[in-house]
N, C-alpha and C positions, 0 to 999 in steps of 0.2 A: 424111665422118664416120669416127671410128676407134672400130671394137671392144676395149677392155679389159677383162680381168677381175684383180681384184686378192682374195688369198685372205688371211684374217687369221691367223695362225697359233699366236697367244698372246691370253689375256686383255687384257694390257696393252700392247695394239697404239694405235698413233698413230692419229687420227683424220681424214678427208681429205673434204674441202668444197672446192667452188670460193671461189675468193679475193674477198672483196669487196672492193664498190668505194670503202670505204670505209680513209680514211688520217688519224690524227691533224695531222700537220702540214697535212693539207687543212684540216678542220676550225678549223683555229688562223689559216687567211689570212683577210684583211678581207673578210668577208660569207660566206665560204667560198666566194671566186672562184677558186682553183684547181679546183675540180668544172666551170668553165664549161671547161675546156680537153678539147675530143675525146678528141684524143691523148693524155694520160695518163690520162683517167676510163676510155676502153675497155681500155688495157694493164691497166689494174688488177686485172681480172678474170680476165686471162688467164691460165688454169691453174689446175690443185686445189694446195690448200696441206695441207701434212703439220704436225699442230697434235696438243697434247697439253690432257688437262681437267685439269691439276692443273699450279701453278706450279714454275717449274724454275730453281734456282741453283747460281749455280759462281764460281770465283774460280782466276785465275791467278796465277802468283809471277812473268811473266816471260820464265821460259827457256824456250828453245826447244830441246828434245833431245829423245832415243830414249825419258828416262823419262815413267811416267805420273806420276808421283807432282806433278807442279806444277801440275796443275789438279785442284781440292777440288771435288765435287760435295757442296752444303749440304742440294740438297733435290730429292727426283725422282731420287731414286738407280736406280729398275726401268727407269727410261726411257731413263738414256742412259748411259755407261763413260768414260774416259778411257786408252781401249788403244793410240790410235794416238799418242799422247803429241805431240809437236811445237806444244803450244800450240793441241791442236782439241781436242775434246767430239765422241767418237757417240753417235747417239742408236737404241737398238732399234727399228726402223721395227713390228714383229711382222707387216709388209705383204709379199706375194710376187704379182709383177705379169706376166703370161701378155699377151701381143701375139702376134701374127703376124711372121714376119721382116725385115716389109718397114718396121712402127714401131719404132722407140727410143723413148725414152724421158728425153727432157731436164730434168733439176732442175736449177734455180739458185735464184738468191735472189728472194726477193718482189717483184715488180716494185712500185718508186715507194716501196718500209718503207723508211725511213733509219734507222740506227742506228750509233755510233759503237765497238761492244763485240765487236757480232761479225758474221760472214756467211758464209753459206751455200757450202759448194764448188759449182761449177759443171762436172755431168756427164753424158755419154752412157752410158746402161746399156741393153745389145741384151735385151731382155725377153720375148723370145721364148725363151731357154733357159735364163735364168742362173735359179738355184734357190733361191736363198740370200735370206732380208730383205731389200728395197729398203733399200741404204746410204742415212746420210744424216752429213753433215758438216758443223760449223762452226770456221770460222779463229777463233780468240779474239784480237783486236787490243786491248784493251785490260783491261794488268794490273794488277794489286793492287788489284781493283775488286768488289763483290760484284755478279754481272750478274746479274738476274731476268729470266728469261721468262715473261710470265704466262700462266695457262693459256685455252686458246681462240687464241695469238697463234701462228699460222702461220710456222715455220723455214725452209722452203723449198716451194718451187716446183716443180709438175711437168706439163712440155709434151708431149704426144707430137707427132715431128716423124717426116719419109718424109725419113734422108738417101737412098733412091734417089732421088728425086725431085729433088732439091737438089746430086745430086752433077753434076761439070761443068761448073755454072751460071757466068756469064760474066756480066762488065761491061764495055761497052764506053764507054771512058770521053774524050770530047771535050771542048778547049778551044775547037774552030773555031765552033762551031752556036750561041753564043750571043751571040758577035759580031758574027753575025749576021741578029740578031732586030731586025724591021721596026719605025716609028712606031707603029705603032697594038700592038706589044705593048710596048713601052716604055711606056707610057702606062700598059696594064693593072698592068703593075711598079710603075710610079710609084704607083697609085693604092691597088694591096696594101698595098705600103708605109706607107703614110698612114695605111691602116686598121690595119695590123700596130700603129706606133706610139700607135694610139688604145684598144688591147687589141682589137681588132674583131675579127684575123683569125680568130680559130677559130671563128664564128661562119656566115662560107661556107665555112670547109674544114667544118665538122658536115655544113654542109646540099650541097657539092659545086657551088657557085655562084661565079662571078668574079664582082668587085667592084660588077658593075650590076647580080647578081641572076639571071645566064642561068645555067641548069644546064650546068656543063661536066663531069660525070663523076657516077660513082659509087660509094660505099664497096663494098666486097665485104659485111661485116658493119656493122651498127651497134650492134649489141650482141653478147655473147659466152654465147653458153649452156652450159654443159658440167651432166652430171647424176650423182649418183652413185645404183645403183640396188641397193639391199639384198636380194639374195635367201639365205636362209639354206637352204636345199636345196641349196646347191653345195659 
């Protein structure tokens, strides 16, 4: 578990919740069977999202240069700027984020939001010293468009990760060992497979079960709890 504390520095500070699990393009599959998949319903959650109460629009002309002047903010002008000019929108985070030395602090984009208009830089911010608003940044890919963001719709993404922990790490990566795998897991394969093709498989990767039902492992998590806790004495 990681201790954070994040300090608000302005009235008109972003708002930050854990992300839910909830995705319109889910929502829009047949029966809403994308939610039966493990693996993308637990990523969804993963992480607080930096989200604003009031809707926010903007519009590019295109170029990509030093000026600001080619992206219009229409509406939500306190929230975000167009200073780093190159075809992005920042947004006033009013957030200042205190870790110990050993978390960063990873924003990227929302895991599993598509969107064709814009997305989120992807960065390591050591938050142990830096002093300044938690930046936050979006690429604008698509111009002469009016983009809305609406309000409550989460920008970006923020993980705390230990690269000490991570720094080093190694893969050791074989083509020999699978070669040479026996009848009886060849069979297991075959039989995944079968299930794979039937939509089945995520159904023992949830529960950590080969194809007959025998528990072969365990998730770490199965669900993702993160909490934000308001104390206004700090």
């Amino acid at each position: 578990m990681y201790d954070i504390s994040v300090y608000k520095v302005h009235n008109d500070a972003a708002e930050i919740k854990q992300i839910s699990v909830k995705r319109d393009w889910m929502d829009q599959t047949y029966d809403a069977h994308a939610y039966i998949c493990f693996p993308i319903t637990l990523t969804n959650t993963l992480g607080w999202g930096i989200s604003y109460p009031e809707d926010i629009s903007f519009i590019w002309d295109g170029i990509s240069d030093t000026s600001s002047h080619h992206v219009k903010i229409l509406s939500g002008e306190k929230y975000c700027s167009t200073g780093r000019a190159n075809g992005t929108i920042s947004f006033n985070t009013g957030l200042v984020f205190r870790t110990n030395e050993k978390i960063t602090l990873l924003q990227m984009p929302v895991p599993n939001l598509f969107n064709d208009s814009y997305q989120s830089f992807t960065t390591l911010i050591s938050t142990s010293f830096f002093q300044s608003e938690f930046p936050c940044v979006l690429k604008i890919t698509k111009p002469n468009t009016i983009i809305t963001i609406k309000a409550n719709t989460p920008i970006s993404c923020i993980i705390p990760v230990s690269l000490t922990e991570i720094q080093d790490s190694s893969i050791v990566y074989s083509g020999k060992e699978i070669l040479n795998i026996n009848m009886s897991e060849e069979k297991q394969i075959e039989k995944a497979n079968k299930k794979l093709s039937r939509g089945l498989w995520t159904n023992f990767y949830r529960d950590a079960v080969d194809p007959e039902g025998n528990k072969i492992g365990k998730h770490e998590v199965k669900s993702i709890k993160l909490r934000v806790i308001k104390d206004e004495h700090r």
